[in-house]
C-alpha positions as CSV (number, residue, x, y, z in Angstrom):
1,X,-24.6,-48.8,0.1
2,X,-25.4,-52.2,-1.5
3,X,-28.2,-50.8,-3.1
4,X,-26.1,-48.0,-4.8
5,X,-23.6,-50.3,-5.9
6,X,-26.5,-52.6,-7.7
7,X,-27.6,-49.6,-9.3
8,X,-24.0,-48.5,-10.4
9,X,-23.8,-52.1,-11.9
10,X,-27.1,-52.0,-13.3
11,X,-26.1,-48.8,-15.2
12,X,-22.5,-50.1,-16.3
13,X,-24.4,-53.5,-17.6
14,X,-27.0,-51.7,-19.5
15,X,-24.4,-48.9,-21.3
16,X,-22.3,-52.4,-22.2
17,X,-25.1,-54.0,-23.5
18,X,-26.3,-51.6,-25.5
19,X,-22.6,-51.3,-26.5
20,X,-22.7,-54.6,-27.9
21,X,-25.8,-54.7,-29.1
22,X,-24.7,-51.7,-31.4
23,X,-20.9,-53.5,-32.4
24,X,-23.4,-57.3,-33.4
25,X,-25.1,-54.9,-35.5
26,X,-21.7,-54.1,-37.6
């Protein structure tokens, strides 16, 4: 179950990041 979890977060923290990465770019 942890290890699920860390992946769901993993997921969440990379779509975000990319998120932001693309909004600095503006």
């Amino acid at each position: 179950v942890v290890y699920s979890f860390i992946q769901y977060i993993c997921s969440v923290f990379s779509c975000v990041n990319q998120c932001l990465k693309s909004h600095s770019k503006t």
